[in-house]
MDTraj code that builds the backbone (N, CA, C; nanometers):
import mdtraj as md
import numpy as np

residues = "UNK UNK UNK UNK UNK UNK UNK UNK UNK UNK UNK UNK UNK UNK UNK UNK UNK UNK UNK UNK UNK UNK UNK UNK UNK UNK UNK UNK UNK UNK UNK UNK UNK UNK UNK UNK UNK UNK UNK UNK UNK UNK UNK UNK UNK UNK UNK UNK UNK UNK UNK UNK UNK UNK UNK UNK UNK UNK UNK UNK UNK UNK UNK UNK UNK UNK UNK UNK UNK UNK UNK UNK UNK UNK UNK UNK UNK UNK UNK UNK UNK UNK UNK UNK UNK UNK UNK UNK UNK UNK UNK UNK UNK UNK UNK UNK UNK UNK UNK UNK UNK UNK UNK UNK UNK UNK".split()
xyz = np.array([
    [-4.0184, 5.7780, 0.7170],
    [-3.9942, 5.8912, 0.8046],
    [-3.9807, 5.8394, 0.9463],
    [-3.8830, 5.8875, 1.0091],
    [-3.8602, 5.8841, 1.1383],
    [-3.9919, 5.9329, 1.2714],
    [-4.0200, 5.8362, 1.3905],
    [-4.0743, 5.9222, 1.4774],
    [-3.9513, 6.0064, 1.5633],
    [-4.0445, 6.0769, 1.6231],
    [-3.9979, 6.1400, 1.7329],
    [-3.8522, 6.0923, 1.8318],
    [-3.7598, 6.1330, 1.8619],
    [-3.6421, 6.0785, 1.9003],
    [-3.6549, 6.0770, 2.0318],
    [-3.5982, 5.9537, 2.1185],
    [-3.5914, 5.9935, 2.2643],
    [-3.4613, 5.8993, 2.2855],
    [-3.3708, 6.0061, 2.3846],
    [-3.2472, 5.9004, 2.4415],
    [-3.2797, 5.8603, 2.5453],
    [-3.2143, 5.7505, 2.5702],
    [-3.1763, 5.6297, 2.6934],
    [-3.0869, 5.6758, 2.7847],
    [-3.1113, 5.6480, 2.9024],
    [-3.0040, 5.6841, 2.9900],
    [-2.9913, 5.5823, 3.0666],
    [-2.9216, 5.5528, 3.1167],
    [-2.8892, 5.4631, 3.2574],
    [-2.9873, 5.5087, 3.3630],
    [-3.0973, 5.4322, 3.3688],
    [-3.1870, 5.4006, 3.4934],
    [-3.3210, 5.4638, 3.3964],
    [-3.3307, 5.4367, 3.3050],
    [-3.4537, 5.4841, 3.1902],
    [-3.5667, 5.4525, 3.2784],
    [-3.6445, 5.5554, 3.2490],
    [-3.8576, 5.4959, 3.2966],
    [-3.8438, 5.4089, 3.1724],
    [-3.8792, 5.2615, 3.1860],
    [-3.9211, 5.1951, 3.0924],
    [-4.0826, 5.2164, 3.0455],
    [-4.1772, 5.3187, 3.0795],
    [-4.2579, 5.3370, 3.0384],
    [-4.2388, 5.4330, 2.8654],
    [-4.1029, 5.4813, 2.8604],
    [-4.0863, 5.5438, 2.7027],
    [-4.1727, 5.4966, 2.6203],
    [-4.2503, 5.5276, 2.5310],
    [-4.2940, 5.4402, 2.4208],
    [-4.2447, 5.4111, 2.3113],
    [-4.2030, 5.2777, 2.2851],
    [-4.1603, 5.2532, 2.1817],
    [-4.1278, 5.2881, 2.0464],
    [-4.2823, 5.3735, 2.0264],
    [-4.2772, 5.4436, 1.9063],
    [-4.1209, 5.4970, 1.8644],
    [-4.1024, 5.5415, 1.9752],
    [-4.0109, 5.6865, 1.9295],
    [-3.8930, 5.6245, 1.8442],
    [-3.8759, 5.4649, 1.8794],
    [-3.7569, 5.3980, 1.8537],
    [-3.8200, 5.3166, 1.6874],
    [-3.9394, 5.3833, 1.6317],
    [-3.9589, 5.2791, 1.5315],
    [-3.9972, 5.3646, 1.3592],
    [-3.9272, 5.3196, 1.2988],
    [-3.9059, 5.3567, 1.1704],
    [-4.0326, 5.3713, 1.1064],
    [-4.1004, 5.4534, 1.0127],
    [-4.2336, 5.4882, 0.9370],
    [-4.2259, 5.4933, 0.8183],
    [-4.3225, 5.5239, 0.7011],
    [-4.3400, 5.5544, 0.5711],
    [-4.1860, 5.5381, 0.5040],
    [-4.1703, 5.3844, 0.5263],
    [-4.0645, 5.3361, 0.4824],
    [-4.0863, 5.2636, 0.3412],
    [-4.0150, 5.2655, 0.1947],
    [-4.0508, 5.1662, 0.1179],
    [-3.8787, 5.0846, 0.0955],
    [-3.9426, 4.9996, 0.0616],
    [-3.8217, 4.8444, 0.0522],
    [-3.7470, 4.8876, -0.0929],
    [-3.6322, 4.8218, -0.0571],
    [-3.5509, 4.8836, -0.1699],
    [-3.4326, 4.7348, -0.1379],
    [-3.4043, 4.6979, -0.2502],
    [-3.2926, 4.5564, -0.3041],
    [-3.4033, 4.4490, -0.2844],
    [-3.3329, 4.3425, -0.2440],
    [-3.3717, 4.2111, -0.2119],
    [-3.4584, 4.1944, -0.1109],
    [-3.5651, 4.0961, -0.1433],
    [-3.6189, 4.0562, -0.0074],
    [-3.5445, 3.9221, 0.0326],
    [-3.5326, 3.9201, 0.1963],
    [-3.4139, 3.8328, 0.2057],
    [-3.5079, 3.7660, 0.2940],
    [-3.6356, 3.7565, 0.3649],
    [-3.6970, 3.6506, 0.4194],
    [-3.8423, 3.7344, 0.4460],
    [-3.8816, 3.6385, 0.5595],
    [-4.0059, 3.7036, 0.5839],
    [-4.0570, 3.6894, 0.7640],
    [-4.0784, 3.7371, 0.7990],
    [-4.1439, 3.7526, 0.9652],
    [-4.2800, 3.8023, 0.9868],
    [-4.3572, 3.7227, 1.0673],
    [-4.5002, 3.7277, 1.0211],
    [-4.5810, 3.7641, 0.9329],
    [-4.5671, 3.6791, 0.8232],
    [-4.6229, 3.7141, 0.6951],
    [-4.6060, 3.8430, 0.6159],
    [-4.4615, 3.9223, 0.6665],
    [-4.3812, 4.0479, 0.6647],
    [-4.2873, 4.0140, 0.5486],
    [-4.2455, 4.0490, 0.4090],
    [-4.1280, 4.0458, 0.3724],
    [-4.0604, 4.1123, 0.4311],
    [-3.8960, 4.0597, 0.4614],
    [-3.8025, 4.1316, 0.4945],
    [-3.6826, 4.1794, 0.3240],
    [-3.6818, 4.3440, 0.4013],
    [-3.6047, 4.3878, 0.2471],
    [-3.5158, 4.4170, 0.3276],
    [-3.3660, 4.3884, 0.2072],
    [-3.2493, 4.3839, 0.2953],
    [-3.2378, 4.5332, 0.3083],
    [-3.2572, 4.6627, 0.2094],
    [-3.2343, 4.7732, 0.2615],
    [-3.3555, 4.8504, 0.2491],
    [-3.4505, 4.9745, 0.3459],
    [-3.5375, 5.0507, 0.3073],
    [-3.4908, 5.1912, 0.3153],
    [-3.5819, 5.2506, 0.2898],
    [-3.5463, 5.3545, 0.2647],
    [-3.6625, 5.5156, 0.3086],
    [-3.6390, 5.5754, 0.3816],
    [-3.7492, 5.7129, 0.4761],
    [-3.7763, 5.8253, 0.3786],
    [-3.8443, 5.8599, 0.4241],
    [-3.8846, 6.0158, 0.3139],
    [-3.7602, 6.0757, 0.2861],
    [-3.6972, 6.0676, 0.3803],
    [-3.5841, 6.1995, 0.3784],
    [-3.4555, 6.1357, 0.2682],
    [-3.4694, 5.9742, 0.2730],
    [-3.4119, 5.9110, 0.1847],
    [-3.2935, 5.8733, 0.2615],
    [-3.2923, 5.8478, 0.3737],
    [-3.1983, 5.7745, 0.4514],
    [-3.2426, 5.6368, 0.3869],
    [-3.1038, 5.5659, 0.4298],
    [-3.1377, 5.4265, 0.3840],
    [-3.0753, 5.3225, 0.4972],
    [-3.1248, 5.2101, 0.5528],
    [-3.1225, 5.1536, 0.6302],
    [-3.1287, 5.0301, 0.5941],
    [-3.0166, 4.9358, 0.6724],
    [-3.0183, 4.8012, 0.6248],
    [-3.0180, 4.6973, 0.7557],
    [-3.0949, 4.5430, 0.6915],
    [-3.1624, 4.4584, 0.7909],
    [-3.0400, 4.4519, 0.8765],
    [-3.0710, 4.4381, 1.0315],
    [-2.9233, 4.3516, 1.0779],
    [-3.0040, 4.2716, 1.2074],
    [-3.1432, 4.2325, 1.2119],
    [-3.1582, 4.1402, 1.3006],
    [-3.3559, 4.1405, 1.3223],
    [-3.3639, 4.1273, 1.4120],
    [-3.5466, 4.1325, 1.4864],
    [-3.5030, 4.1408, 1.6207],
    [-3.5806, 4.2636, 1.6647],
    [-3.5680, 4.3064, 1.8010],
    [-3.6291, 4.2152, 1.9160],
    [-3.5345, 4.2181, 2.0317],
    [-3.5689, 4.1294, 2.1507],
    [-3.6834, 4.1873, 2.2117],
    [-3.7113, 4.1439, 2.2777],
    [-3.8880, 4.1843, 2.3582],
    [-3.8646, 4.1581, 2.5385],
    [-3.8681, 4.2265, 2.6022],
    [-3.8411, 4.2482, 2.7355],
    [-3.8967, 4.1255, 2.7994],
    [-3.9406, 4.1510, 2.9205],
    [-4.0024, 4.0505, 3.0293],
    [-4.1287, 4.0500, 3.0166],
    [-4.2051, 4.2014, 2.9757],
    [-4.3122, 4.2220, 2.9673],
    [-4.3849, 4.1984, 2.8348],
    [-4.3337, 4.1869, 2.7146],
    [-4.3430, 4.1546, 2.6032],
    [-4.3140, 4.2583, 2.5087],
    [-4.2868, 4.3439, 2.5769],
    [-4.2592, 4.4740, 2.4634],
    [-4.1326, 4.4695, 2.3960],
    [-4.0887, 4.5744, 2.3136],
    [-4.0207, 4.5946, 2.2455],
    [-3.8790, 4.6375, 2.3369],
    [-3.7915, 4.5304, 2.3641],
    [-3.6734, 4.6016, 2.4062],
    [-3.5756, 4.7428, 2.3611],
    [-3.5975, 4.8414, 2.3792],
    [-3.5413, 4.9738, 2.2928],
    [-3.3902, 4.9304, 2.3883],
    [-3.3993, 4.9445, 2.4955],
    [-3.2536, 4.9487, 2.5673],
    [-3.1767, 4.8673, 2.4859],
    [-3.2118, 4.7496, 2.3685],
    [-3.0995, 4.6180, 2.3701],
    [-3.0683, 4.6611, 2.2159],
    [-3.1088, 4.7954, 2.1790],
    [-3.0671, 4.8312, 2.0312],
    [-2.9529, 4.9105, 2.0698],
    [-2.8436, 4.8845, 1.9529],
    [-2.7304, 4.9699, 1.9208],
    [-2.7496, 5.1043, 1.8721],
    [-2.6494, 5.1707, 1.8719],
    [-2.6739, 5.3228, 1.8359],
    [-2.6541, 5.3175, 1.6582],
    [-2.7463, 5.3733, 1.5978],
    [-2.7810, 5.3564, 1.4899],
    [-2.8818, 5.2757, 1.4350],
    [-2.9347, 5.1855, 1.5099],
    [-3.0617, 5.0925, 1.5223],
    [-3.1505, 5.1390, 1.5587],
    [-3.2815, 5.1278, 1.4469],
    [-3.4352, 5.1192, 1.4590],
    [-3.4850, 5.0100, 1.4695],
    [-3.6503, 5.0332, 1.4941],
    [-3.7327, 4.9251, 1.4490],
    [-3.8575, 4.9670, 1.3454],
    [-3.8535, 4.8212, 1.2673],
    [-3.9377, 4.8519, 1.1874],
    [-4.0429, 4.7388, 1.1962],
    [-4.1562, 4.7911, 1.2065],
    [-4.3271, 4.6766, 1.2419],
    [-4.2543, 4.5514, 1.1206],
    [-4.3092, 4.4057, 1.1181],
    [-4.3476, 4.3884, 1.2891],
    [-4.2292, 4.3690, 1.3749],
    [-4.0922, 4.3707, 1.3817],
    [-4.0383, 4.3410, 1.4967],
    [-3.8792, 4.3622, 1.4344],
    [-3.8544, 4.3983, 1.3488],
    [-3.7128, 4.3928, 1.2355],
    [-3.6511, 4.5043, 1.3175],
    [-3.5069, 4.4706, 1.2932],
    [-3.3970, 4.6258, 1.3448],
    [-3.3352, 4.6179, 1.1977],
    [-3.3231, 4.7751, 1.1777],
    [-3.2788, 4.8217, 1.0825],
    [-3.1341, 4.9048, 1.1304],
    [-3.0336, 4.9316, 1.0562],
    [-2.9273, 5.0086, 1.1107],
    [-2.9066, 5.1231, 1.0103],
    [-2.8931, 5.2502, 1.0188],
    [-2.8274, 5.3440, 0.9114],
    [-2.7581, 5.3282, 0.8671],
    [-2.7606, 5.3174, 0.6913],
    [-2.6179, 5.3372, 0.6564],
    [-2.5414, 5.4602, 0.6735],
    [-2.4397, 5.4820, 0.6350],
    [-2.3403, 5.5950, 0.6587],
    [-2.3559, 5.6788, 0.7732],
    [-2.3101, 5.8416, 0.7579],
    [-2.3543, 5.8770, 0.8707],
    [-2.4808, 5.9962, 0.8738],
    [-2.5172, 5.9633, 0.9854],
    [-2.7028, 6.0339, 0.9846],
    [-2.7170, 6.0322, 1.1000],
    [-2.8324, 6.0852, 1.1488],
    [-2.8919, 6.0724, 1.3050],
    [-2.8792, 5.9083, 1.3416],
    [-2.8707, 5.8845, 1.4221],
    [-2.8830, 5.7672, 1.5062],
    [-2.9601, 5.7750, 1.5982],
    [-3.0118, 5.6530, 1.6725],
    [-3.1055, 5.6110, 1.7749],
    [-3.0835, 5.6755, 1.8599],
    [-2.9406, 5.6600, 1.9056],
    [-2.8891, 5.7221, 2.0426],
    [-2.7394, 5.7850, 2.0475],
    [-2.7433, 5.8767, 2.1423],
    [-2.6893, 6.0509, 2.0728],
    [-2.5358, 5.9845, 2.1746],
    [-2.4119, 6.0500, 2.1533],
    [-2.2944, 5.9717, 2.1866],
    [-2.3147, 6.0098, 2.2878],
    [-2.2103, 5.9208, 2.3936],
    [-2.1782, 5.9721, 2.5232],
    [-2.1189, 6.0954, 2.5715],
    [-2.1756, 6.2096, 2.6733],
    [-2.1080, 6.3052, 2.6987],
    [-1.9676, 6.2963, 2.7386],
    [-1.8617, 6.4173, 2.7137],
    [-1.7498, 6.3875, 2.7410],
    [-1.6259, 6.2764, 2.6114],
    [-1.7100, 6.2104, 2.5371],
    [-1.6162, 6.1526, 2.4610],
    [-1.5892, 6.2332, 2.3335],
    [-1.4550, 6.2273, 2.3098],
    [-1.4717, 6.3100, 2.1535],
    [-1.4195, 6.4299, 2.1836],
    [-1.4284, 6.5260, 2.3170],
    [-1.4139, 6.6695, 2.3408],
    [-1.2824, 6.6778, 2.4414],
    [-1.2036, 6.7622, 2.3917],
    [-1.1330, 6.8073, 2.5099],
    [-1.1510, 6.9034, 2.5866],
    [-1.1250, 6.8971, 2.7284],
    [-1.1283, 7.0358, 2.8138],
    [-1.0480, 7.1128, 2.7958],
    [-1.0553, 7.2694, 2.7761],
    [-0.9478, 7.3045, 2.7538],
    [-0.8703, 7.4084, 2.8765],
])
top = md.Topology()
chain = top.add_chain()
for i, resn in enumerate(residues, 1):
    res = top.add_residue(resn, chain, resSeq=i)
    for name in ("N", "CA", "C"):
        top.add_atom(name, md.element.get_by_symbol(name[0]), res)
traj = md.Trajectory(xyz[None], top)
């Protein structure tokens, strides 16, 4: 299950908490394809709601040591301890499109 959603904007309080950007009551589903701190990594998991999400890296960590949320793509989570996961198909994403694209004025 997903937390709580929060978007990014250009000039973000980096005080956001991370949480909001990190994946929950997730179970592993295919292959385990490695491991990160004594973590198997599964190439795809899967949320209550039954979204399914697949590995595509380990999240960067700021200056301060935290969890970089700004340096994830739209459709990218995180999952403890430090994995980015991406949605497959289409579903909510991390971060909501840019205003103005997509719409015409009429």
């Amino acid at each position: 299950m997903k937390s709580h959603s929060a978007w990014l904007t250009s000039g973000v309080n980096h005080r956001v908490p991370t949480e909001y950007f990190v994946l929950a009551n997730l179970r592993e589903q295919g292959a385990i394809i490695g491991q990160l701190a004594d973590h198997p990594i599964a190439d795809t998991v899967v949320d209550a709601s039954g979204l399914r999400y697949h590995f595509v890296g380990v999240v960067l960590r700021d200056r301060t040591g935290r969890f970089d949320v700004e340096a994830l793509r739209t459709g990218e989570w995180i999952v403890q301890p430090g994995l980015v996961y991406a949605i497959d198909g289409k579903a909510p994403s991390s971060k909501p499109p840019r205003r103005g694209r997509g719409k015409r004025r009429s």
